[in-house]
DSSP file (Angstrom, degrees, kcal/mol; ACC not computed):
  #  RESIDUE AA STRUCTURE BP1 BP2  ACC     N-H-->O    O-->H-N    N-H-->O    O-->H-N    TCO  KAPPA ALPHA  PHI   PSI    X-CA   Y-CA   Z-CA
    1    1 A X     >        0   0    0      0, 0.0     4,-2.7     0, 0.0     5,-0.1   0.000 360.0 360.0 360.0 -41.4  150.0   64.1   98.5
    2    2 A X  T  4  +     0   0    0      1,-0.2     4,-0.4     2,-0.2     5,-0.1   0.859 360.0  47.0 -59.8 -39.0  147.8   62.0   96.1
    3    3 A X  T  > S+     0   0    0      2,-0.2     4,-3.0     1,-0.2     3,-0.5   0.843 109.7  58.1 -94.0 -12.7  144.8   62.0   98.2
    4    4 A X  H  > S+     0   0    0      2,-0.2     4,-1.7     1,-0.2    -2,-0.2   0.926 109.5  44.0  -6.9 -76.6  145.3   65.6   98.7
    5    5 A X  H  < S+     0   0    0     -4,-2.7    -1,-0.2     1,-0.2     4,-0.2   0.555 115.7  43.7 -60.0 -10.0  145.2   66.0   95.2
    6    6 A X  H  4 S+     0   0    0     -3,-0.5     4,-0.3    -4,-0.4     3,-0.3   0.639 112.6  54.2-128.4 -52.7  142.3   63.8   94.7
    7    7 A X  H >< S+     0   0    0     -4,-3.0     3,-1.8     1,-0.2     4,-0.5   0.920 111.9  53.5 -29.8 -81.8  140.4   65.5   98.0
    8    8 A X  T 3X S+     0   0    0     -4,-1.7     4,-0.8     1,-0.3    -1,-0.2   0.399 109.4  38.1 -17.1 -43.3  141.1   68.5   96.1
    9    9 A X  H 3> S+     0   0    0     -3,-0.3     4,-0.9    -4,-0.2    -1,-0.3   0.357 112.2  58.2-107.7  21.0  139.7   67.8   92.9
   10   10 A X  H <4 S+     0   0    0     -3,-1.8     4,-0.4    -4,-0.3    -2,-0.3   0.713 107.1  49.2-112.4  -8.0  136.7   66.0   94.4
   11   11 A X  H  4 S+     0   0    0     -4,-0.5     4,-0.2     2,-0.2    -3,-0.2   0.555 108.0  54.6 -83.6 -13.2  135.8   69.2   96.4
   12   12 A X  H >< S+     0   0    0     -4,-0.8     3,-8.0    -5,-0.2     4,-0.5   0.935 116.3  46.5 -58.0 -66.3  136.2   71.5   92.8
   13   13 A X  T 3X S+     0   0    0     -4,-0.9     4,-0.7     1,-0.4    -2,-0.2   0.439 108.2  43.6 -82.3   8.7  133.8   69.1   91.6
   14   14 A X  H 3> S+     0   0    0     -4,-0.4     4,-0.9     2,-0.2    -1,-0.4   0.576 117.4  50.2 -75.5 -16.8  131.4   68.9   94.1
   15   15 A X  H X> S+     0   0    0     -3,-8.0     3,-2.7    -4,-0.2     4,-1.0   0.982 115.6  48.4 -78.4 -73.6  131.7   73.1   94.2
   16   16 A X  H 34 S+     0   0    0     -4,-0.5    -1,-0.2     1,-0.3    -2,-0.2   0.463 111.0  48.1 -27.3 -59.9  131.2   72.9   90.4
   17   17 A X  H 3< S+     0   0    0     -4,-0.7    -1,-0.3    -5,-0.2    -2,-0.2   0.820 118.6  39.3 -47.7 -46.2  128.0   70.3   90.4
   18   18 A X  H << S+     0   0    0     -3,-2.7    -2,-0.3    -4,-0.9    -1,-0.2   0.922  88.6  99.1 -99.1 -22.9  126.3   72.1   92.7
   19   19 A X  S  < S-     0   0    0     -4,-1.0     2,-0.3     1,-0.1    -4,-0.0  -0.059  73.0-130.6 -34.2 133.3  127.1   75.6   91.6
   20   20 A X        -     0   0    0      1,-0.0     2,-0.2     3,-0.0    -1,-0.1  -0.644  23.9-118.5 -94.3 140.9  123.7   77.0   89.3
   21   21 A X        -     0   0    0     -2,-0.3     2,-0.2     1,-0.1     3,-0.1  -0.683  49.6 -82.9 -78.8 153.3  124.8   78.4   86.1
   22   22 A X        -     0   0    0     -2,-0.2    -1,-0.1     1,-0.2     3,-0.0  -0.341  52.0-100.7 -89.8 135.8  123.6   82.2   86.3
   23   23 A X        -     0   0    0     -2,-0.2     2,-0.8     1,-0.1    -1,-0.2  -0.112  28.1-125.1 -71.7 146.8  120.4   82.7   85.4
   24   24 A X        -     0   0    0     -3,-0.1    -1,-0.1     1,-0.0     2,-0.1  -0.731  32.2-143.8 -91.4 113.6  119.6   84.0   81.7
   25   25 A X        -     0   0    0     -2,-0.8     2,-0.2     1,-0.1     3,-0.1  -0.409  20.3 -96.8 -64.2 154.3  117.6   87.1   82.0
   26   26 A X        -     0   0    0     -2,-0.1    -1,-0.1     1,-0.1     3,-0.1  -0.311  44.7-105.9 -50.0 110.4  114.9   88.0   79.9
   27   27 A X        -     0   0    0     -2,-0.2     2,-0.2    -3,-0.1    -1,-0.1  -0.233  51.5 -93.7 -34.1 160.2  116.0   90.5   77.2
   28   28 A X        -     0   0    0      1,-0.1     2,-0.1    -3,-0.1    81,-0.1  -0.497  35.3-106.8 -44.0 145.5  114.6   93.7   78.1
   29   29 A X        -     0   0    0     79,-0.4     2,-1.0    -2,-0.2    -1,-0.1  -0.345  34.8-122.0 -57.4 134.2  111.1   94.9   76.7
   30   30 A X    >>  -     0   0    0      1,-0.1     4,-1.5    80,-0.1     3,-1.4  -0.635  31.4-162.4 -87.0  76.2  111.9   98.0   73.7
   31   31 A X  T 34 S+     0   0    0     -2,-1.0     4,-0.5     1,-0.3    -1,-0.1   0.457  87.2  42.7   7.5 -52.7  109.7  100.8   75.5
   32   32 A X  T 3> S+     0   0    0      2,-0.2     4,-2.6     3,-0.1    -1,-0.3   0.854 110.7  48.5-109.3 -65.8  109.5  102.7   72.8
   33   33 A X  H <> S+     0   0    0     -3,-1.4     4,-1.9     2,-0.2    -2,-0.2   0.982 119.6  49.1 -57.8 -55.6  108.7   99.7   70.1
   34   34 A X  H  X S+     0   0    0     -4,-1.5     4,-1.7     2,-0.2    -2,-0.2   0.909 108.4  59.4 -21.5 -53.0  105.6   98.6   73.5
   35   35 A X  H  > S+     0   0    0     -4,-0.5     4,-1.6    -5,-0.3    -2,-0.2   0.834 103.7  40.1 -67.6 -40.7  104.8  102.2   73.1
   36   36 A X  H  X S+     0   0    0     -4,-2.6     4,-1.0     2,-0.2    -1,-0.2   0.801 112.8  57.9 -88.7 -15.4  103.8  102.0   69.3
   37   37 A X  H  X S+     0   0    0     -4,-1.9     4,-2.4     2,-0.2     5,-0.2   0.916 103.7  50.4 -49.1 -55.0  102.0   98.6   69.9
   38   38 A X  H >X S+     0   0    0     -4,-1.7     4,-1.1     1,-0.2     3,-0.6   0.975 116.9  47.2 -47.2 -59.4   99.7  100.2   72.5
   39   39 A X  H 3X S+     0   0    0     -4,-1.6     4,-0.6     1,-0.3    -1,-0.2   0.640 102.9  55.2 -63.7 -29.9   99.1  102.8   69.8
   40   40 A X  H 3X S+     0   0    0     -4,-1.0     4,-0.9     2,-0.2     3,-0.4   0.787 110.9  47.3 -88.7 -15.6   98.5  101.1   67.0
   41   41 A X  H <X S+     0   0    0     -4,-2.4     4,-0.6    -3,-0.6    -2,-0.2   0.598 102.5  57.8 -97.4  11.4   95.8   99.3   68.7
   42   42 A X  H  X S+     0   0    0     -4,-1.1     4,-0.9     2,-0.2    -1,-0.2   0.619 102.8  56.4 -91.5  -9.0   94.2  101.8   70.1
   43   43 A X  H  < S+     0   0    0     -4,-0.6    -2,-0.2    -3,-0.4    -1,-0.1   0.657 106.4  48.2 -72.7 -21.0   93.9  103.1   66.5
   44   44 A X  H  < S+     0   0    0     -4,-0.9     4,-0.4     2,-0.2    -2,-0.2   0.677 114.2  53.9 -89.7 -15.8   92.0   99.6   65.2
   45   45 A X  H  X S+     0   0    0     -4,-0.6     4,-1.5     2,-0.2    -1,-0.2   0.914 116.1  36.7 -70.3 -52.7   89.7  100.3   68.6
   46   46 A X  T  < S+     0   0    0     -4,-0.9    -2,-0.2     1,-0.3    -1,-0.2   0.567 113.4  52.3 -89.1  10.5   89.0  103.7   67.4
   47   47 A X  T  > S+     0   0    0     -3,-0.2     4,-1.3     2,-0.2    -1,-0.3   0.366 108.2  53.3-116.7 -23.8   88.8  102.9   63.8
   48   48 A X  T  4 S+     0   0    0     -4,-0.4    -2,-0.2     1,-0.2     9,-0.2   0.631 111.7  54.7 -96.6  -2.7   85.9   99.8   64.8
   49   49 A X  T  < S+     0   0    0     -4,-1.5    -1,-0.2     2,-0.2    -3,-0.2   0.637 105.2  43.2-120.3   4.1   84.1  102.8   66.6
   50   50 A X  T  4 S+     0   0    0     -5,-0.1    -2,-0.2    46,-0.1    -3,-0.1   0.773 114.7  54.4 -57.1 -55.3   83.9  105.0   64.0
   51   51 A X  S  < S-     0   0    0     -4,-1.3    -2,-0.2     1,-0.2     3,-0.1   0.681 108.6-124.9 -68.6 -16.3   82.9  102.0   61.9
   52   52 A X        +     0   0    0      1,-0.2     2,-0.2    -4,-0.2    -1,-0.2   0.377  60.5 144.2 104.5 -34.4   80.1  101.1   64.4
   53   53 A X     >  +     0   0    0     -5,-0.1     4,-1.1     2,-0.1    -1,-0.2  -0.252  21.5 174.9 -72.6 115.8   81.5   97.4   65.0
   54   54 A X  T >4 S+     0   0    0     -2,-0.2     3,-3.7     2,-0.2     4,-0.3   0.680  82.0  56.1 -96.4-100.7   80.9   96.4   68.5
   55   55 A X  G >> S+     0   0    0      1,-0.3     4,-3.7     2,-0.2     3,-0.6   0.279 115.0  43.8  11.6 -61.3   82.2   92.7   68.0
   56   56 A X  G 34 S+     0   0    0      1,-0.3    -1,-0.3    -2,-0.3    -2,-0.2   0.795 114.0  48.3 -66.4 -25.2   85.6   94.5   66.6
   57   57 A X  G X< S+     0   0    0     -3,-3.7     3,-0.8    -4,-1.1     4,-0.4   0.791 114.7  49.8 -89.1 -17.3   85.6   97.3   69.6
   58   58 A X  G X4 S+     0   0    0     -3,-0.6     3,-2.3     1,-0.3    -2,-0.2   0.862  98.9  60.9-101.2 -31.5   85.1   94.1   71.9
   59   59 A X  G 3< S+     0   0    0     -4,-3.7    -1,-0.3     1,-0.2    -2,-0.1   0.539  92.6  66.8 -57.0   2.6   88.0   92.0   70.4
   60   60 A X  G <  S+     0   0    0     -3,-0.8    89,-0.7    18,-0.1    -1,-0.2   0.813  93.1  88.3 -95.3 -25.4   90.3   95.0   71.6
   61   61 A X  E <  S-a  149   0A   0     -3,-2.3    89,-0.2    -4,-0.4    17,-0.1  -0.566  80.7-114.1 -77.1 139.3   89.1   93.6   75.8
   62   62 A X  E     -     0   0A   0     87,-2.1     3,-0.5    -2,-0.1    -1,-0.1   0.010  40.1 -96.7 -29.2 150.6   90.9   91.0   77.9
   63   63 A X  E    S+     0   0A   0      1,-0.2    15,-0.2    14,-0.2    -1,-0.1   0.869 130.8  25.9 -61.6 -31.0   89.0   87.9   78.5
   64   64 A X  E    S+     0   0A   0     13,-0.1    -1,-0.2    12,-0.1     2,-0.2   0.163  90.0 149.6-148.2  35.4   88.2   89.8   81.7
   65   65 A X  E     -     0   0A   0     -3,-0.5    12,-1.2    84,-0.1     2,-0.2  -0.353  32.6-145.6 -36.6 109.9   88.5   93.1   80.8
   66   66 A X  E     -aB 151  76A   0     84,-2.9    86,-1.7    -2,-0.2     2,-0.4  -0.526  10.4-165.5-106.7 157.4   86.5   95.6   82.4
   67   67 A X  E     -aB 152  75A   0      8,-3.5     8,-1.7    -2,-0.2     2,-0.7  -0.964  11.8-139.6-140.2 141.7   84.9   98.7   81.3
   68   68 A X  E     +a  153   0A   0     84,-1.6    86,-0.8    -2,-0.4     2,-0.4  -0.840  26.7 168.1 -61.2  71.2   83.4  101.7   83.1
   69   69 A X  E >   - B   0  72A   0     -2,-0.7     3,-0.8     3,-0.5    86,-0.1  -0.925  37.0 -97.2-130.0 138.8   80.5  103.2   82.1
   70   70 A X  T 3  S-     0   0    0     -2,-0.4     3,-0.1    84,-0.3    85,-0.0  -0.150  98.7  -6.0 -50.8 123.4   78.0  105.7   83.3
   71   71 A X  T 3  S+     0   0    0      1,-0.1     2,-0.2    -2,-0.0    -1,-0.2   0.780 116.8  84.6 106.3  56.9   74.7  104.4   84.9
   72   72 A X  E <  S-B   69   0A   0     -3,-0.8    -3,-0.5     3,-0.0    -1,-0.1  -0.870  84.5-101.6-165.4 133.2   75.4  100.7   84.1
   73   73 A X  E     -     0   0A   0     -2,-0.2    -4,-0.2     1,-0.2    -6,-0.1   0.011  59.0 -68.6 -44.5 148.2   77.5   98.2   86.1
   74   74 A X  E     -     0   0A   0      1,-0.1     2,-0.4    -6,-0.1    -1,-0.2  -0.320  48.2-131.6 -63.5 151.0   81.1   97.2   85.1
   75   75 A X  E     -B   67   0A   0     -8,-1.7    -8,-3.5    -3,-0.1     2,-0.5  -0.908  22.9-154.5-118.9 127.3   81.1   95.2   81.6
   76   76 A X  E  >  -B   66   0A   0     -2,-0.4     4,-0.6   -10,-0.2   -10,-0.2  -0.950  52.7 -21.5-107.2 104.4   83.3   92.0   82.2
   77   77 A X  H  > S-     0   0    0    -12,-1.2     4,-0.8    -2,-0.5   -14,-0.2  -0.323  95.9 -53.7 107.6-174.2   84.8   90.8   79.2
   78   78 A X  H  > S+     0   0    0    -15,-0.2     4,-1.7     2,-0.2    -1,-0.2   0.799 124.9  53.7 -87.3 -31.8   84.1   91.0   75.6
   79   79 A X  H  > S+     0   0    0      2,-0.2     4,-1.0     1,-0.2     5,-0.3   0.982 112.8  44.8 -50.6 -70.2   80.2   89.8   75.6
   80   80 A X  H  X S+     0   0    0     -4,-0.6     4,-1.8     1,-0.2     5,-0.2   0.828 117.3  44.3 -51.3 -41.3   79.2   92.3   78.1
   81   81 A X  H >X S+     0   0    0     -4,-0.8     3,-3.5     1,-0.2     4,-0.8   0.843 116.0  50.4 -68.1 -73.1   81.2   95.2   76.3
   82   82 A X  H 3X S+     0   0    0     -4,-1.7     4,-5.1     1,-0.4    -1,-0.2   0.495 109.9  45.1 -23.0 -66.4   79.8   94.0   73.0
   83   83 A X  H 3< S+     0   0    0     -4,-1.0    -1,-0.4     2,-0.2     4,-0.3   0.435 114.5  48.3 -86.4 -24.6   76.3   93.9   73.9
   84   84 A X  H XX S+     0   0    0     -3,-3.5     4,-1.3    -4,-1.8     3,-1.1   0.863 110.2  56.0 -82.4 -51.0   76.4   97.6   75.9
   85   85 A X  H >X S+     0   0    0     -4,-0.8     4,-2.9    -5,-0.2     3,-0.6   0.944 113.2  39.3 -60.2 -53.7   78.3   99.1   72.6
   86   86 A X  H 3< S+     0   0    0     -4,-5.1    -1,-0.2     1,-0.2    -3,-0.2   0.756 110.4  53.5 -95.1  13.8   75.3   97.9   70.1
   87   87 A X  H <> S+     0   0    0     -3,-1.1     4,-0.9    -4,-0.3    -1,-0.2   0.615 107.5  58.4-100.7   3.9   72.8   98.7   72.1
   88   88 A X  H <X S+     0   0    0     -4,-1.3     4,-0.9    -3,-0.6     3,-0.3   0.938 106.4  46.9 -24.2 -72.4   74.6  102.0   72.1
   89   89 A X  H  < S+     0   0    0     -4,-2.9    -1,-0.1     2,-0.3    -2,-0.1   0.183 104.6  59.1 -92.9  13.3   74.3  102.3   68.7
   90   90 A X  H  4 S+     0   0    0     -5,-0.3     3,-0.3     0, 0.0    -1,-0.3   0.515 111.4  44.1-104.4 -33.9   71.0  101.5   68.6
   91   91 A X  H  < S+     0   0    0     -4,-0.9     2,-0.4    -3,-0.3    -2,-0.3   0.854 117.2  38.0 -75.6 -29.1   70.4  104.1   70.6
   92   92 A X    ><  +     0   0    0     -4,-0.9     3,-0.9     1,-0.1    -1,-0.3  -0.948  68.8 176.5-136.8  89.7   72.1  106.4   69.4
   93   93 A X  T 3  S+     0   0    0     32,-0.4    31,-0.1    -2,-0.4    33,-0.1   0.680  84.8  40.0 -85.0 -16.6   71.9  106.0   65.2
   94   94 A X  T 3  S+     0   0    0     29,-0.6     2,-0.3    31,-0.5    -1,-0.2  -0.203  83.7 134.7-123.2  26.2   73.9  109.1   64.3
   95   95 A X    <   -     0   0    0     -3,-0.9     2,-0.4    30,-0.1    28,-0.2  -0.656  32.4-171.6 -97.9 134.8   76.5  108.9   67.0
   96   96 A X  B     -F  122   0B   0     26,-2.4    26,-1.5    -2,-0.3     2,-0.4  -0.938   5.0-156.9-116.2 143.1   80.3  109.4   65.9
   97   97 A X        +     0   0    0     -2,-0.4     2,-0.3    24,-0.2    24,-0.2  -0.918  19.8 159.3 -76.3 149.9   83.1  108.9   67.8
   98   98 A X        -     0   0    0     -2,-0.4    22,-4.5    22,-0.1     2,-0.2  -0.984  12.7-171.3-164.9 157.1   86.9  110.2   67.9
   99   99 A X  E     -C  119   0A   0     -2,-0.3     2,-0.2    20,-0.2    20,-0.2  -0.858  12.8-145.9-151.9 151.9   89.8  110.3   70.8
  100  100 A X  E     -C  118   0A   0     18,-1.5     2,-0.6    -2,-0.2    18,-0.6  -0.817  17.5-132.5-111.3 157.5   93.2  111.7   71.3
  101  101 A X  E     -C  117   0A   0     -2,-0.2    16,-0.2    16,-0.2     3,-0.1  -0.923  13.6-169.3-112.5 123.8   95.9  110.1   73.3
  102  102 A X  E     -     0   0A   0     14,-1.2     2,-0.4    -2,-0.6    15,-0.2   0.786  68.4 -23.6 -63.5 -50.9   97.5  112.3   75.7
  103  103 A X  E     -C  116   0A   0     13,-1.4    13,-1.3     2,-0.0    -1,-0.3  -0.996  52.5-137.9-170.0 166.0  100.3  110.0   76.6
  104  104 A X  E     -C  115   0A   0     -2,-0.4     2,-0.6    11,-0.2    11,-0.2  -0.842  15.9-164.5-155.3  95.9  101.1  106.3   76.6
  105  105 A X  E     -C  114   0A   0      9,-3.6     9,-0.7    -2,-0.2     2,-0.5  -0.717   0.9-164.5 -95.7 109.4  103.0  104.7   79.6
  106  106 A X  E     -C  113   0A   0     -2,-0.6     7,-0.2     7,-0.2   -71,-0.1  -0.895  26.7-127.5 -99.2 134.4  104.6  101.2   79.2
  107  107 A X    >   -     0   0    0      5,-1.9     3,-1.4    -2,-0.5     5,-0.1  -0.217  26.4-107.2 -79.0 168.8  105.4   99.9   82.3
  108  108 A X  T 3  S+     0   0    0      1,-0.2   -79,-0.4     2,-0.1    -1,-0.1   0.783 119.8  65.0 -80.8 -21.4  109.7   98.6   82.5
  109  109 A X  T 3  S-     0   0    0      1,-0.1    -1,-0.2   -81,-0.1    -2,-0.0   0.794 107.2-134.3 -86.5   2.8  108.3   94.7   82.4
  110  110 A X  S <  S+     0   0    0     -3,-1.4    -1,-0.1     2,-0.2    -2,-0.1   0.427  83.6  91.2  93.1 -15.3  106.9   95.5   78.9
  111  111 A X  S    S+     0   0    0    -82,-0.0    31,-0.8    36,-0.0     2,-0.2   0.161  81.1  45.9-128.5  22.3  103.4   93.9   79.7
  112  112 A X  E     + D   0 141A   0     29,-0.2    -5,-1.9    -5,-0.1     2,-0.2  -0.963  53.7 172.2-124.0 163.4  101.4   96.9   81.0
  113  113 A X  E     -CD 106 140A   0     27,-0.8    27,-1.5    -2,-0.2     2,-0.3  -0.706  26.5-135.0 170.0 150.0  100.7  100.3   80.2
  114  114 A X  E     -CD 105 139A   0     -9,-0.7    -9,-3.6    -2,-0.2    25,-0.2  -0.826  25.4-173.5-120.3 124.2   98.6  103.3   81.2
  115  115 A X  E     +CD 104 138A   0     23,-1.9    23,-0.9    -2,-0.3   -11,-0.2  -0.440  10.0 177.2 -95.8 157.5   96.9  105.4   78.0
  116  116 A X  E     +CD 103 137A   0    -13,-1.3   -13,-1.4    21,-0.2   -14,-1.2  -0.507  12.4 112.5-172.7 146.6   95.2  108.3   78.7
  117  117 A X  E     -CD 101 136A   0     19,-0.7    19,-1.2   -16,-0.2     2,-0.3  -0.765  52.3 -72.7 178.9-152.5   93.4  111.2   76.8
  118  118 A X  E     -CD 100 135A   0    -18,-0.6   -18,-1.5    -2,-0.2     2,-0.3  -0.985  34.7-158.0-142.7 140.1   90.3  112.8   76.1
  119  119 A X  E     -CD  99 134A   0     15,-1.4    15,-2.1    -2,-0.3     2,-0.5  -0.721   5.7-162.3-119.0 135.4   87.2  111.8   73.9
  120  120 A X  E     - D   0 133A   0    -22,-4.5    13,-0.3    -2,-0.3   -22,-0.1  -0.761   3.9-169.7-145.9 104.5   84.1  113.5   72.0
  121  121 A X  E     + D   0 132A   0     11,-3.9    11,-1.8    -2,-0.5     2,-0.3  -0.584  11.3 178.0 -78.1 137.2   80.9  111.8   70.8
  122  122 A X  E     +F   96   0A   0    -26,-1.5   -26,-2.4     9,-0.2     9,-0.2  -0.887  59.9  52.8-128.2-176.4   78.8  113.7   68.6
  123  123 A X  E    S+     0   0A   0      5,-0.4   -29,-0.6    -2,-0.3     8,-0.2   0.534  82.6 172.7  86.8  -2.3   75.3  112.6   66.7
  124  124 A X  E  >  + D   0 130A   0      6,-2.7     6,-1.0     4,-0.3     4,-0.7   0.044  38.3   9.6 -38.5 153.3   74.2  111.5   70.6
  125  125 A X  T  4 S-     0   0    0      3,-0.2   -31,-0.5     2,-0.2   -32,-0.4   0.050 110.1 -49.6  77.8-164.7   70.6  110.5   71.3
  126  126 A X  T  4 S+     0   0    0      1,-0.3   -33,-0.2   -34,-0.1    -1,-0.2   0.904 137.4  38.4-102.4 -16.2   68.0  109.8   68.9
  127  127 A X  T  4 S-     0   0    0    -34,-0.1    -1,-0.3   -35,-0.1    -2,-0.2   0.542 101.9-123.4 -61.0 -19.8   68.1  112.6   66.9
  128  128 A X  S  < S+     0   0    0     -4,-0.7    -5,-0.4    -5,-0.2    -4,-0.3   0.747  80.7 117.3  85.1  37.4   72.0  112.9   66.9
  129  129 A X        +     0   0    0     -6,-0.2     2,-0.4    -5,-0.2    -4,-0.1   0.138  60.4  73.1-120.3  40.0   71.6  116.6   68.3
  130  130 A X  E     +D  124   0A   0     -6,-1.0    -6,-2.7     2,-0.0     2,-0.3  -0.984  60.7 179.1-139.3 137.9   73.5  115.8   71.7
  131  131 A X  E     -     0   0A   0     -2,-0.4     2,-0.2    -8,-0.2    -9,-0.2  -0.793  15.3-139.9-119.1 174.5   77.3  115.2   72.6
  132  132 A X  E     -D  121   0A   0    -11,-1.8   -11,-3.9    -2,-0.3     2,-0.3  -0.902   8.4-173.1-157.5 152.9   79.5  114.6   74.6
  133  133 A X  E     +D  120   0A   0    -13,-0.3    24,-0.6    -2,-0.2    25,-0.6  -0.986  29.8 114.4-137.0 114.8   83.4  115.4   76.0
  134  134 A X  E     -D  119   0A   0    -15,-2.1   -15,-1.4    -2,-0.3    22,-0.2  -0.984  50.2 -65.3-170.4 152.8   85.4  114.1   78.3
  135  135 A X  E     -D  118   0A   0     -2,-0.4    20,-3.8   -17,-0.3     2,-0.3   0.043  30.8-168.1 -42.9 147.6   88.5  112.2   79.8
  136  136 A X  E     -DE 117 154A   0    -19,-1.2   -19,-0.7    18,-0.3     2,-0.3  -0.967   8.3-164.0-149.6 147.0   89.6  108.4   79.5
  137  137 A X  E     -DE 116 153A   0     16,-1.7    16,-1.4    -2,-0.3     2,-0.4  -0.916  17.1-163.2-118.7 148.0   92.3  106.0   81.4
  138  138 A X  E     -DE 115 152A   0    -23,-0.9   -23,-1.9    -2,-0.3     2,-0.5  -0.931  10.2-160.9-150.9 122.2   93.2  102.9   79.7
  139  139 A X  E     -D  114   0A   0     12,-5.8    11,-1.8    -2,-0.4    12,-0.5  -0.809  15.5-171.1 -92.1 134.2   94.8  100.0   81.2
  140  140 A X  E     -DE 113 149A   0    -27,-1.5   -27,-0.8    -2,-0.5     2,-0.4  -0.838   7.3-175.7-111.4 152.9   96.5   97.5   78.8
  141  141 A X  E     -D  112   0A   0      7,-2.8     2,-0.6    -2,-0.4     7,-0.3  -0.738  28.4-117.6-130.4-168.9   97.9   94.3   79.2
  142  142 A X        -     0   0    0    -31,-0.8     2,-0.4    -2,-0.4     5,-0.3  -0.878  31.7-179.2-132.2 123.2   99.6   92.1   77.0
  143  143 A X  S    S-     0   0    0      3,-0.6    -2,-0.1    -2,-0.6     4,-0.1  -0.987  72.7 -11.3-148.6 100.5   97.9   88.7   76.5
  144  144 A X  S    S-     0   0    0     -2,-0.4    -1,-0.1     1,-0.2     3,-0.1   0.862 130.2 -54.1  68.7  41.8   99.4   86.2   74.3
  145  145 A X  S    S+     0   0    0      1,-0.2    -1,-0.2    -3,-0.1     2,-0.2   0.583 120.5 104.9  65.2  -5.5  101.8   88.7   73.0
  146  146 A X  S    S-     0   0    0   -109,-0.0    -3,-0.6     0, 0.0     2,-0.4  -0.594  74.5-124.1-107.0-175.5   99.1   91.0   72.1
  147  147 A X        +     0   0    0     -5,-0.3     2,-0.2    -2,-0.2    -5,-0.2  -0.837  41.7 165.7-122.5 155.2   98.2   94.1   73.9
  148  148 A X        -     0   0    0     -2,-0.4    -7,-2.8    -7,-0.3     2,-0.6  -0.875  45.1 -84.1-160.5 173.0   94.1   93.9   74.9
  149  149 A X  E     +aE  61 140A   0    -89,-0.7   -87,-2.1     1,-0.2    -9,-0.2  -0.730  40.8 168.1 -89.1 117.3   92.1   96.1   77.4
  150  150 A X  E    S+     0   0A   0    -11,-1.8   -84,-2.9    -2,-0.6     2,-0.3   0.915  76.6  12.6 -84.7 -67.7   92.3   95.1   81.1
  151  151 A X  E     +a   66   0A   0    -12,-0.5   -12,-5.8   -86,-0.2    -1,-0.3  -0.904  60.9 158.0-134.2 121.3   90.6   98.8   82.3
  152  152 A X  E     +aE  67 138A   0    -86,-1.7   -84,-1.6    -2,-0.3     2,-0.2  -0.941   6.0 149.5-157.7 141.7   89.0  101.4   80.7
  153  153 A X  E     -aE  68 137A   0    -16,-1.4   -16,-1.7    -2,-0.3     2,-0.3  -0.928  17.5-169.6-162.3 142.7   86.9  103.7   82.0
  154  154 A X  E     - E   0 136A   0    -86,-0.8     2,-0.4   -18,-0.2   -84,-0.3  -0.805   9.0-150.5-137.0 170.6   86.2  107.7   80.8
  155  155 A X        -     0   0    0    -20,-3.8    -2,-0.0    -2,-0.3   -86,-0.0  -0.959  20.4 -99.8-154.9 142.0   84.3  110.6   82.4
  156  156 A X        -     0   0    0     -2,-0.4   -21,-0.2   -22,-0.2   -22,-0.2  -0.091  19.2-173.5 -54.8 146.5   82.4  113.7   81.2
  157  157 A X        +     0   0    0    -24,-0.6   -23,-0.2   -23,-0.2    -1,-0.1   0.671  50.5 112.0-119.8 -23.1   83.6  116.9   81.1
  158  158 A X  S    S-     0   0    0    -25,-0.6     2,-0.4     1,-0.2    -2,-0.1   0.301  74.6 -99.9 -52.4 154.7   80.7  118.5   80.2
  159  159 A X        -     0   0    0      1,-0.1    -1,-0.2     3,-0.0    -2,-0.1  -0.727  41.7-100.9 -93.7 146.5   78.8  120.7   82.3
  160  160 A X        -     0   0    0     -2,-0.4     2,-0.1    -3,-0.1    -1,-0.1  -0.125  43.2-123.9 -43.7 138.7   75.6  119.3   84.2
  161  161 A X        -     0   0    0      1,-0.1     2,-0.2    -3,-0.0     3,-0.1  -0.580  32.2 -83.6 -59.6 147.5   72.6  120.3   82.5
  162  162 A X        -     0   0    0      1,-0.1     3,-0.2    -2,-0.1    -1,-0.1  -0.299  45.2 -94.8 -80.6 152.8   70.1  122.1   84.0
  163  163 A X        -     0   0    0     -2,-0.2     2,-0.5     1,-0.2    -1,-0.1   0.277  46.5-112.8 -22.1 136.7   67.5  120.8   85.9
  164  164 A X        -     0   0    0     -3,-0.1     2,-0.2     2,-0.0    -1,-0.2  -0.662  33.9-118.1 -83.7 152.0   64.4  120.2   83.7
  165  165 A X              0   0    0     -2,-0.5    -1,-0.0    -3,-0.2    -3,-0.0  -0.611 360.0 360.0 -83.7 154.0   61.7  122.6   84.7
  166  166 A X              0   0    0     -2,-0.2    -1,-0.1    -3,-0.0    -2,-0.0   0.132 360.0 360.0-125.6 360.0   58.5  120.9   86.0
């Protein structure tokens, strides 16, 4: 009966040793609290590109953050975007920007999330007597606890122009 009892409590505590204690999940992400992150930095993006500051629009990319722009190769990272935004704005001296956001998708693990909405430059060119309007996707990630741009890339709406005559 004793070594019974003594089997017995040397097989609880072998169950008990090897038995994992249940693993602590990760609070959930607040969607909705994600949702207004995303948003408030897409407002300091669109607030450095009113202002002109390509160094400030470039702190808004991922270390390897890409962006999408017509008749130029993807810009990887913060130099490249930096360095195509002010020779933007060398080109273009009277050029204004503003966006809306259509919607703002945080993904359920809290560390992505898909923007997307529509954009209108005016002041284009070197005279500032050209625009443009058109559609944008924006990927975010969260990097170091901050939200930064993984993907962004936007498209014309405009209609082609016509052909110049010759």
């Amino acid at each position: 009966m004793r070594l019974r009892f003594v089997l017995m409590v040397f097989v609880v505590s072998l169950v008990a040793a090897c038995s994992q204690p249940a693993p602590v999940s990760a609070p959930k992400p607040d969607l909705t609290l994600e949702e207004r992150a995303v948003r408030d930095m897409d407002a300091r993006w669109l607030k450095a590109a009113q202002d002109r500051d390509a160094a400030a629009e470039a702190a808004m990319f991922a270390s390897d953050g890409v962006a999408y722009r017509e008749h130029v190769d993807p810009l990887v990272g913060p130099e490249a975007f930096q360095a195509w935004s002010a020779k933007v704005y060398a080109d273009n001296p009277k050029q204004i920007a503003s966006w809306i956001t259509d919607s703002v998708r945080v993904a359920d693990s809290g560390d992505l999330a898909i923007q997307t909405g529509e954009y209108h430059f005016t002041g284009m060119g070197p005279t500032g007597d050209r625009e443009d309007r058109g559609r944008f996707v924006t990927v975010w990630k969260k990097v170091g606890g901050e939200w930064k741009v993984a993907h962004d890339i936007g498209m014309t709406t405009m209609p082609e122009p016509p052909p110049e005559k010759k």
